[in-house]
N, C-alpha and C positions, 0 to 999 in steps of 0.2 A: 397777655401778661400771665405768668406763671404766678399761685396763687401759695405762697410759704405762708407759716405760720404766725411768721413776723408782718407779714405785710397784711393779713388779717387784725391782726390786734389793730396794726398801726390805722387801717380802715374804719372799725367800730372806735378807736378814742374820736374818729373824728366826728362819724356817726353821731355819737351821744355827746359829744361836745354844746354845741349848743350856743356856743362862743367862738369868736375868731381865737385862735391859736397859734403861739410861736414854735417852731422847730423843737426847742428845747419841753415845751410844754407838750408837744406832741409825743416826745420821745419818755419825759417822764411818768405821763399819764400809761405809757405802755411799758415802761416797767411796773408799772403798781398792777398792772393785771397779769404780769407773770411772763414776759418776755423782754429780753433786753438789746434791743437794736442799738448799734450803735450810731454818733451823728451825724457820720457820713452816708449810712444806711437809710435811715429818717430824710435828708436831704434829698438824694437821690430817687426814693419813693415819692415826695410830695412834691418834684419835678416833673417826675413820669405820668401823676396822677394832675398836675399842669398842663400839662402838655395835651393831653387826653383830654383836659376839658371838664375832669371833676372835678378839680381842687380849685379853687381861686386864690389869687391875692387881696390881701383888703389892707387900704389905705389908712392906718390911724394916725400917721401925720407920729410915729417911733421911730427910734434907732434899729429895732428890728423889723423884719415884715412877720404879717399874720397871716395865718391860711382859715379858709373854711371849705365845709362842702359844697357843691355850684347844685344847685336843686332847678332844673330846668324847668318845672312847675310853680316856680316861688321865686322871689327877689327878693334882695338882702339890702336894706340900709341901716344904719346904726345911729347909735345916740352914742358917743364918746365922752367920758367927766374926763376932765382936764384935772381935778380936784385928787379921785383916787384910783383914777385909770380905769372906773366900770366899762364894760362896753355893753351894752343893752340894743339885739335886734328889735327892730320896728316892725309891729305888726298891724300896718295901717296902710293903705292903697300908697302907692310910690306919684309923688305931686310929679315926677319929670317925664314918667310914661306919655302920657299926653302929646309930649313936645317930638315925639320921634318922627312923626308923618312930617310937621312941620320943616323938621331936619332937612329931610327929605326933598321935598320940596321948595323950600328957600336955598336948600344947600347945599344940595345932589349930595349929600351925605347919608349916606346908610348908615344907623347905628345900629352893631351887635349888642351893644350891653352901656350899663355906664357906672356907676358908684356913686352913691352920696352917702354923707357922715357930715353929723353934726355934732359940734366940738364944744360943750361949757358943762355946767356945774349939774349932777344928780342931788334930787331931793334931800338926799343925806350932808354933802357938800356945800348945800347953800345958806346954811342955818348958819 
């Protein structure tokens, strides 16, 4: 993949993102650093970078999808408020890791991967 100046930016908003991100939030986060992709450009990029195996989709249970980085070193589950939309990554050993051998073995299921998210109110929302 040929490395333009657009598709730079559009790699570090994801980089320093830190948060699952929609199309739209991808693309406006890369105008505010000085380049302007347009959404079918954005689209296209975080297909290719799909496809490839960096990018992932993440399930928040929205009308739009969200991407993030895929860090082959690290797993990604979230804490979702249903209250003001926060999404908060878990930085706590993943409870389903465990279950994969089992898979395996009861299931002849191989898993590459899997997602969890958990959907209710953040400390600010529950008061």
């Amino acid at each position: 993949m040929r490395i333009t100046q657009v598709r730079r930016q559009l790699l570090e908003v994801l980089f320093e993102a830190g948060e699952p991100l929609t199309l739209n939030e991808i693309r406006d986060r890369a105008v505010a650093k000085g380049t302007s992709p347009d959404y079918a450009t954005v689209f296209r990029m975080v297909s290719l970078l799909e496809q490839m195996r960096v990018v992932k989709k993440v399930n928040l249970q929205r009308a739009c999808s969200y991407f993030e980085l895929r860090d082959p070193a690290r797993h990604y589950d979230h804490l979702v408020c249903t209250g003001c939309g926060k999404v908060v990554l878990l930085d706590l050993p993943c409870p389903v890791e465990q279950y994969s051998e089992r898979l395996q073995s009861t299931y002849g299921f191989r898993a590459d991967g899997h997602s969890l998210e958990f959907f209710g109110q953040c400390r600010e929302c529950v008061v």
